[in-house]
LOVEXDREN-689477 format. One record per residue: residue number from 1; x negated, y, z negated of N, C-alpha, C in turn. Coordinates in steps of 0.02 Angstrom, whole numbers, plus 32768, in hexadecimal, padded with zeros to 4 digits. Layout:
! residues N
    i    nx    ny    nz   cax   cay   caz    cx    cy    cz
  NUM     X     Y     Z     X     Y     Z     X     Y     Z
...
//
This chain:
! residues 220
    i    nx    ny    nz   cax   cay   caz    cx    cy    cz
    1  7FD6  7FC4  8000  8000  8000  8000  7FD5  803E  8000
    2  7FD7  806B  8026  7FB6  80B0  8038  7FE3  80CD  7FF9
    3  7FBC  8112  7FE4  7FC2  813F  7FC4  7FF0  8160  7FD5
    4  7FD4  817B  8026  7FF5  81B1  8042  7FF3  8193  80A1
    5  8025  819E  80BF  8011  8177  80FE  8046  81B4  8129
    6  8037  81C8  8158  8049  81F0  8185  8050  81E2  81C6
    7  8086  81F2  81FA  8088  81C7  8234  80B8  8206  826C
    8  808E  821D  828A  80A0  8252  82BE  80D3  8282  8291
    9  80A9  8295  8255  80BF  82CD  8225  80C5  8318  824B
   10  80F5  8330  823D  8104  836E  825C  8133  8395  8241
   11  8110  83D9  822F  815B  8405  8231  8149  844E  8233
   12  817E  8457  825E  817B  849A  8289  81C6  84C3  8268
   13  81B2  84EE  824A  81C3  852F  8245  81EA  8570  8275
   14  8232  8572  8266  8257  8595  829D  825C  85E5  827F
   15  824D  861D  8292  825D  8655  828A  8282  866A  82CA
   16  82D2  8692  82D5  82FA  8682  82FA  82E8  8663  8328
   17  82D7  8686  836F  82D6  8651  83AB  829D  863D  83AE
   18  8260  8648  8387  8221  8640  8387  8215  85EB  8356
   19  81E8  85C0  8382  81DB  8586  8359  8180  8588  834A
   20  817D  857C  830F  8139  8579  82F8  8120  853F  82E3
   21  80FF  850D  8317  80E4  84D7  82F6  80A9  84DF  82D0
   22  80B1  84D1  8277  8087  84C6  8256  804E  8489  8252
   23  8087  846C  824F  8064  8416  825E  8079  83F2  8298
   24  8057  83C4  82CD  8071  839C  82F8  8043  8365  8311
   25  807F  8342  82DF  8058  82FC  82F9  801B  82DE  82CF
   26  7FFF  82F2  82A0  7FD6  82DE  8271  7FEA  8291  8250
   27  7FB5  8263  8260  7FBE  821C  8260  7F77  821F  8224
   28  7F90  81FB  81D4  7F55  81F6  819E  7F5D  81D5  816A
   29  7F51  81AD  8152  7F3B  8178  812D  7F0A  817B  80F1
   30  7F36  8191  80B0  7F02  819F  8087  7F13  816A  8044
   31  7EE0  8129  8021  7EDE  80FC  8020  7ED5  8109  7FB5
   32  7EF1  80D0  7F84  7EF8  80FE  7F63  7EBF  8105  7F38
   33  7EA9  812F  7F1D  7E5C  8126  7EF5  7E1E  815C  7F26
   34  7E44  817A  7F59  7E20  819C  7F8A  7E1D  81CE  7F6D
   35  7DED  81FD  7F8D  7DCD  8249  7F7D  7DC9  8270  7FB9
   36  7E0A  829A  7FDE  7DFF  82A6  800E  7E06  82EF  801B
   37  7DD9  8306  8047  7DF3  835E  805D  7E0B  837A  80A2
   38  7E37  8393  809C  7E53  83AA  80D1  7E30  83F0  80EB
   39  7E15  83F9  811C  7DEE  8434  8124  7E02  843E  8166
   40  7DD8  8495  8180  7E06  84AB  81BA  7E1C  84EE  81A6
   41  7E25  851A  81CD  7E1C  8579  81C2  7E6B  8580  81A0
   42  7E56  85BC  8195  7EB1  85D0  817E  7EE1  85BF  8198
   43  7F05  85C9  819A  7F46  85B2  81EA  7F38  8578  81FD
   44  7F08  855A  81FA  7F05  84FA  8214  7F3B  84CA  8211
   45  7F61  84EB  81D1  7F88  84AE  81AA  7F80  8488  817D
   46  7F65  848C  815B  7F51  8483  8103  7F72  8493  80E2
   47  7F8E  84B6  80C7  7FCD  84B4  80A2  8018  84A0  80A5
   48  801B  84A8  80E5  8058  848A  80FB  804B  842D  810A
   49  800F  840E  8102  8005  83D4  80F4  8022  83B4  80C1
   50  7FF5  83D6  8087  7FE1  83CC  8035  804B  83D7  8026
   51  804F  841F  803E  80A9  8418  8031  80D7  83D9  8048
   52  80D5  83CE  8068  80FC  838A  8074  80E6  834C  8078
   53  8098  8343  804F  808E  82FF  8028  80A7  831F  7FD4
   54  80A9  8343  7FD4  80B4  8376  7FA3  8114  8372  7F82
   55  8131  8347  7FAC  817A  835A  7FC6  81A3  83A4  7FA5
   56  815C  83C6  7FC3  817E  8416  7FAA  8198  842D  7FEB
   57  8180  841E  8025  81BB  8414  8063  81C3  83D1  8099
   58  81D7  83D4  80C7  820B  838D  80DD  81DD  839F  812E
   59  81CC  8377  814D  81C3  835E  8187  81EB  8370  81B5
   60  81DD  8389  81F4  8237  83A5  8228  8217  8354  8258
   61  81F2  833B  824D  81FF  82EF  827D  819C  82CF  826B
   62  81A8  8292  8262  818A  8250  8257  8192  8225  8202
   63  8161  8216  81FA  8163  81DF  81D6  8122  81FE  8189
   64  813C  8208  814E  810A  820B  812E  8128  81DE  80E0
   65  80E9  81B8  80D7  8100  8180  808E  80C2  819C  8058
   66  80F6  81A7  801F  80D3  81A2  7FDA  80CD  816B  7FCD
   67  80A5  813A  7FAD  80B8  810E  7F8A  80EA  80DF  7FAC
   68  80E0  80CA  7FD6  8101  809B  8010  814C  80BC  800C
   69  8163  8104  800A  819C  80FC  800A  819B  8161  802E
   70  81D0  8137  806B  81D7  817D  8096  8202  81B3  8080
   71  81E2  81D0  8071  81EF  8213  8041  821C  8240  807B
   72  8226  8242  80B1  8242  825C  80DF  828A  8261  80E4
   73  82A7  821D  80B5  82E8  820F  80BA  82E8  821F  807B
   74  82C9  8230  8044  82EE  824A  800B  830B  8285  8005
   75  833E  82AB  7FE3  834F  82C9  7FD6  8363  82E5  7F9C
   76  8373  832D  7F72  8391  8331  7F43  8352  831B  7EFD
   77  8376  82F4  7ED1  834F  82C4  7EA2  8328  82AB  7E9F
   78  8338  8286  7ED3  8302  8241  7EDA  82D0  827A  7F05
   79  82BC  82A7  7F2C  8284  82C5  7F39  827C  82D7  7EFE
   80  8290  8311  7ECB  826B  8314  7E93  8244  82DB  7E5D
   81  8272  82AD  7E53  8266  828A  7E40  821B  8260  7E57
   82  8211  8257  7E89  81C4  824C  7EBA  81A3  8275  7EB5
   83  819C  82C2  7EB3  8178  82EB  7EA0  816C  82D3  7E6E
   84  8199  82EE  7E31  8187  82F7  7DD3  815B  82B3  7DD9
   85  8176  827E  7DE9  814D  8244  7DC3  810E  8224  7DED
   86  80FF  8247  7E2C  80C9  820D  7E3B  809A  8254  7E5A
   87  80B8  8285  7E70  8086  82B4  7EA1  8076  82FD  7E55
   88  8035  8319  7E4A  801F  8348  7E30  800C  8364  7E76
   89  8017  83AF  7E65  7FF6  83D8  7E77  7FF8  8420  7E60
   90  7FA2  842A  7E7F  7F7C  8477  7E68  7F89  84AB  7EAD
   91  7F85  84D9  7E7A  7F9B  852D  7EBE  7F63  8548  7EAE
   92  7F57  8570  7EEB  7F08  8592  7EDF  7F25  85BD  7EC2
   93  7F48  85DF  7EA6  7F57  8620  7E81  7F7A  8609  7E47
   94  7F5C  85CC  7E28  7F83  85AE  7DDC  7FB5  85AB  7DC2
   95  7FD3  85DA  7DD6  802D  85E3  7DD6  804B  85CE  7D98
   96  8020  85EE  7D44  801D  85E6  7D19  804C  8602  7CFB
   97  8082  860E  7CD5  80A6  8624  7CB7  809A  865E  7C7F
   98  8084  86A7  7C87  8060  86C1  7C64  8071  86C2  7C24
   99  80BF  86E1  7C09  80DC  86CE  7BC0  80D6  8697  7BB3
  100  80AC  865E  7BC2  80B5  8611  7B8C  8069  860A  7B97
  101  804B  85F1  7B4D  8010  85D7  7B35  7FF1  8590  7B7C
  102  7F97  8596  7B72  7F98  8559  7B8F  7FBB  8505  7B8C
  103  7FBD  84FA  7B4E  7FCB  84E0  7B2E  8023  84C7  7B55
  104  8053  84FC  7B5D  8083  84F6  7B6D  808F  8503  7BB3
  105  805F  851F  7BDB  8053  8512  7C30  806F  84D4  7C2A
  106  801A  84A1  7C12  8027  8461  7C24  8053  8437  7C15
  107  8077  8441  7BE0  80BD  841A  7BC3  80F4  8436  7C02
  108  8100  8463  7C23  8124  8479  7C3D  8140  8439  7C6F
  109  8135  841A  7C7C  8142  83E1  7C9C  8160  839E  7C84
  110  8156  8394  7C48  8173  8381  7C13  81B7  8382  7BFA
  111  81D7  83C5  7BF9  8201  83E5  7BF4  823F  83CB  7C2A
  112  8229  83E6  7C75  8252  83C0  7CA9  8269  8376  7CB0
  113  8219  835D  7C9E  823D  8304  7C8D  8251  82E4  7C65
  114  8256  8319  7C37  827E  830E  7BF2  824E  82CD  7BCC
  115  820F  82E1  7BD6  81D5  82AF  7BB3  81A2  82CB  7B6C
  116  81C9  8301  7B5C  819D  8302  7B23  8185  82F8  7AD9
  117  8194  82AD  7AE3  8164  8280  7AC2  8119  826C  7AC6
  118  811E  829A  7B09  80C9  8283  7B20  80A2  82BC  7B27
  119  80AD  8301  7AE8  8094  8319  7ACF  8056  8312  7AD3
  120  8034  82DA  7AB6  7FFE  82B7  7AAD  7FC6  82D6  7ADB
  121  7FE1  82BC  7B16  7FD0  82B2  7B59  7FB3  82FA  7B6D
  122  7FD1  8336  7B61  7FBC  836F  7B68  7F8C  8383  7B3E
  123  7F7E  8367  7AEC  7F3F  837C  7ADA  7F15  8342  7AFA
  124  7F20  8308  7B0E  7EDF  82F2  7B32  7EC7  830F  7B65
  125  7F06  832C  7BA3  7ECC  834B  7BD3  7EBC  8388  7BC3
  126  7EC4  83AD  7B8A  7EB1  83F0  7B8D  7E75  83D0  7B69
  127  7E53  83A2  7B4D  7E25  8395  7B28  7DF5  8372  7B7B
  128  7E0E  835C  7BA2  7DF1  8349  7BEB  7DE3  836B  7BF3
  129  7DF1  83BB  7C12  7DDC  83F5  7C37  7DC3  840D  7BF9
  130  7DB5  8404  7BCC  7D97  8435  7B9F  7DAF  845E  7B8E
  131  7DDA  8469  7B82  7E13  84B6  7B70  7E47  84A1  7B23
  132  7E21  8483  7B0E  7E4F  8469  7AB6  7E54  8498  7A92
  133  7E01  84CB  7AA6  7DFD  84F6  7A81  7E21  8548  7A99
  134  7E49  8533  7ABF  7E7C  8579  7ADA  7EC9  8556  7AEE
  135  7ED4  852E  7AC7  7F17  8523  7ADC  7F47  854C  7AB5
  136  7F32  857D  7A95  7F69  85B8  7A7B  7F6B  85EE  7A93
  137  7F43  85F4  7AC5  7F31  863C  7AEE  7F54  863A  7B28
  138  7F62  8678  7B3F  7F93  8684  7B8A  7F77  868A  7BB2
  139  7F7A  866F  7BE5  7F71  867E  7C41  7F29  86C9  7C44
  140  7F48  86E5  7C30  7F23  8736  7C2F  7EDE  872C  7C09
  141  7EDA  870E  7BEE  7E91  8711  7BA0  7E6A  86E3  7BD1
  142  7E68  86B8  7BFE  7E5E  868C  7C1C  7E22  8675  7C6D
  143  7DEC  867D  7C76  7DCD  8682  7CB6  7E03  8668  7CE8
  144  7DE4  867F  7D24  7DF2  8667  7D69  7DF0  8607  7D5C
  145  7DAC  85F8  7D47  7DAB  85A2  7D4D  7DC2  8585  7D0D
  146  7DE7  85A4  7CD9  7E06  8585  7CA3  7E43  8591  7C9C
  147  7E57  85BF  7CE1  7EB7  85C3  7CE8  7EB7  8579  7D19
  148  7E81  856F  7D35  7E90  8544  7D7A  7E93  84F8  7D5A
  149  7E52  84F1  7D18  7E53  84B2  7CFC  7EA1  84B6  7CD3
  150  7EC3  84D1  7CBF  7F1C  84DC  7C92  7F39  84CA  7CE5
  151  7F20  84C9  7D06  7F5E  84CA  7D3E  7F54  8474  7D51
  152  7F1C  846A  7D59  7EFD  841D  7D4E  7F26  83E9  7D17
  153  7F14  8416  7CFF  7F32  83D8  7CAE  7F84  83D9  7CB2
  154  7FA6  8419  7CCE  7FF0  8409  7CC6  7FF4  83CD  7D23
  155  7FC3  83DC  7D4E  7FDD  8396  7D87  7FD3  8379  7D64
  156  7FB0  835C  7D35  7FA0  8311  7D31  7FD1  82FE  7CF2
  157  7FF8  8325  7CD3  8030  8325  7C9D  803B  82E0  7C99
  158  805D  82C8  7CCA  8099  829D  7CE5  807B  8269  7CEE
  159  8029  8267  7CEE  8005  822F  7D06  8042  821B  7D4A
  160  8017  8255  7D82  801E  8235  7DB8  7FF1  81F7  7DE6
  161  8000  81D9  7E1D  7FE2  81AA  7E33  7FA9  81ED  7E66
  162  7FCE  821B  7E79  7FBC  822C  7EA6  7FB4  827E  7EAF
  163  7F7D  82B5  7EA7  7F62  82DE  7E95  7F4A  8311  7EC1
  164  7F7A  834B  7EEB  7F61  837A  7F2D  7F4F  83CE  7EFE
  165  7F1E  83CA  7F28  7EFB  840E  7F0C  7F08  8457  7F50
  166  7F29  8475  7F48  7F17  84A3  7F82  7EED  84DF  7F84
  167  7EB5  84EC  7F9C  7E8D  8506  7F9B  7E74  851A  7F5E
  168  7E72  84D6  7F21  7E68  84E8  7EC8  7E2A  8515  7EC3
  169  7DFB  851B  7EEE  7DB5  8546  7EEA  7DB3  858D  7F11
  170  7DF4  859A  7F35  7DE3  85DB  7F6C  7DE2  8612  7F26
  171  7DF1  8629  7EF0  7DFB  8669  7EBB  7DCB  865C  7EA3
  172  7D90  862C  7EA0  7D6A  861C  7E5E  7D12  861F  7E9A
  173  7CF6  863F  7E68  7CAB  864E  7E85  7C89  8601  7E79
  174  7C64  85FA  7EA9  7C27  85A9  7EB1  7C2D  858B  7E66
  175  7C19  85A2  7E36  7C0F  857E  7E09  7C2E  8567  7DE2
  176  7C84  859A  7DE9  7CA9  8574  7DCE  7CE0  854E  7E01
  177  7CD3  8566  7E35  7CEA  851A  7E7C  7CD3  84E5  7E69
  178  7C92  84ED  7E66  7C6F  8498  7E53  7C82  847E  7E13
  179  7C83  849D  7DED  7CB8  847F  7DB0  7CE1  845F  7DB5
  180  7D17  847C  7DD0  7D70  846D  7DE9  7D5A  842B  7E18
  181  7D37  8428  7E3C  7D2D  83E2  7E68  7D10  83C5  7E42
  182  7CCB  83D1  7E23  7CBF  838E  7DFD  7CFF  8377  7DB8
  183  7D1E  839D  7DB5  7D4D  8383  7D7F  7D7A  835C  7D9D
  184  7D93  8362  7DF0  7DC3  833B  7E06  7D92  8302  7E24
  185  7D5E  82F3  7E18  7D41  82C7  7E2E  7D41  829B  7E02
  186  7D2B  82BA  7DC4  7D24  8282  7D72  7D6E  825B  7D7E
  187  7DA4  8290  7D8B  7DDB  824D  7D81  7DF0  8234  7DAA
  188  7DCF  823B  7DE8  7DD4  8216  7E2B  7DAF  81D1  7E14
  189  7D70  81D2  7DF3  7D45  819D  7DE3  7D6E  8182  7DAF
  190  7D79  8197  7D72  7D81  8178  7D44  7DD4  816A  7D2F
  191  7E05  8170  7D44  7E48  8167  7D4B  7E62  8156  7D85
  192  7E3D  814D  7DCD  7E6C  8130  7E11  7E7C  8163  7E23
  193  7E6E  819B  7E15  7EB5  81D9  7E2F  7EAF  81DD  7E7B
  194  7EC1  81CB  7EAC  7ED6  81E0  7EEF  7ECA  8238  7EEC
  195  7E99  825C  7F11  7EAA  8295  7F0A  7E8E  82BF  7F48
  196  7EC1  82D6  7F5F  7EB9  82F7  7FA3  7EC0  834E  7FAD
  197  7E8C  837E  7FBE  7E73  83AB  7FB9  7E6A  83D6  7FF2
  198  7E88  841F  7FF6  7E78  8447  8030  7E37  846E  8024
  199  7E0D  8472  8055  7DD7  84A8  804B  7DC9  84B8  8080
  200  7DAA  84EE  8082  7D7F  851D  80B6  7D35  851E  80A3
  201  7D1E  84F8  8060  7CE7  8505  8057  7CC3  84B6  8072
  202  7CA7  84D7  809B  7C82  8487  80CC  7C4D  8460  808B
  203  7C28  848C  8044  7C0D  8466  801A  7C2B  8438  7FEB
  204  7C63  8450  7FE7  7C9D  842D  7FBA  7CAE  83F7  7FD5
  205  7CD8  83FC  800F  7CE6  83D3  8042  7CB0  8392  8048
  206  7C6C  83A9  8054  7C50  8373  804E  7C3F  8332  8004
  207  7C6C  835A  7FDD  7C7F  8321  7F9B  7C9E  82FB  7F9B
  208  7CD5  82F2  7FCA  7CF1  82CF  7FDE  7CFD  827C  7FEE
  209  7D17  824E  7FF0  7CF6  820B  8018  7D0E  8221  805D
  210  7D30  8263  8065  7D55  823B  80B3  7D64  826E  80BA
  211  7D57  82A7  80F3  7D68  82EF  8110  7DA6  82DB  8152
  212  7DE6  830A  813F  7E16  8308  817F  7E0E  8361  819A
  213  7DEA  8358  81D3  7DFD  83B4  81F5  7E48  83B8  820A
  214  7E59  83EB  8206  7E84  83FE  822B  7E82  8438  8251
  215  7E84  843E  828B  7E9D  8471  82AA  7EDA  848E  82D6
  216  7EF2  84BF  82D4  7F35  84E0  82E7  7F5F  84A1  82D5
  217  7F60  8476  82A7  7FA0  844F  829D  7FA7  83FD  82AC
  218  7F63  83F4  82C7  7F56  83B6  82BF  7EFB  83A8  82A9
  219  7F12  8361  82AC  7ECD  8341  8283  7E9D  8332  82C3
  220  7E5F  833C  82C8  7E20  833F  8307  7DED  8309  82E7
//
């Protein structure tokens, strides 16, 4: 069973009479326990990838499987439901909740699946990323690469199977880019995490096991 499996993936974007193919036709196979980056200029299609393995949007025609199961025909619930429990994901702009503590970022997810009993779980990864010692502090008191590690620890809340980063390093200077990747690498190694990654930075990228380009909307 693939992670993530894609099969003449496409979707194009209508502004009135105007059609905008984002994606077309992207055929990819990402296997689970992989470490992969999606790279390729702005406008390539990288985000609109990561979004609908993401099922933060829907395919306008082919075939894409989470977890052996075609997410294309879900709707409603059962898409959320596939999100919350098996897909995490990071925004390059952390999309942190400024009124609530770190601490309660990462529970924030918790909350929706009506799981918090596993409390727990949030001081372990804030004790993973290193941030135990700021889980009472807000968004604001906070660096560029220690809003991004709170944004980390609330994907992985849910203990997903499966872990997309979109451009988690474009706000954060080299040294704390290389951070943020080697941290999704430790739990790429040491937990299985499937985790698939947009970048522009060709050094990053090469951390990878397995680089997909894209250009104008498909894979080269």
């Amino acid at each position: 069973m693939s992670a993530i499996l894609a099969r003449g993936l496409t979707r194009i974007y209508r502004r009135s009479a105007e059609e905008i193919a984002a994606l077309f036709g992207v055929d990819l196979i990402v296997e689970p326990g992989e470490f992969v980056a999606i790279t390729g200029a702005s406008g390539a299609g990288k985000t609109t990838l990561l979004n609908l393995m993401g099922c933060l949007d829907q395919p306008t025609s082919g075939l894409l499987k989470l977890l052996d199961r075609d997410v294309g025909i879900l709707r409603g619930k059962d898409l959320e439901t596939m999100r919350r429990q098996h897909v995490g994901f990071v925004f390059q702009d952390y999309c942190l909740l400024p009124t609530l503590t770190v601490e309660e970022n990462v529970a924030l997810p918790l909350l929706f699946s009506r799981a918090l009993h596993q409390r727990d779980r949030v001081r372990d990864l804030l004790t993973r990323v290193d941030l135990q010692h700021r889980s009472d502090h807000l968004p604001r008191e906070l660096s560029g690469g220690e809003q991004q590690r709170v944004a980390i620890a609330r994907a992985l809340v849910n203990n997903p199977e499966i872990l997309l980063a979109d451009e988690p390093t474009g706000n954060l200077d080299s040294k704390r880019g290389n951070e943020i990747v080697a941290l999704l690498r430790d739990m790429n190694q040491t937990e299985g995490l499937t985790v698939v990654l947009s970048t522009h930075n060709r050094d990053l990228a090469d951390r990878a096991d397995r680089q997909v380009k894209l250009i104008d909307g498909r894979v080269v």
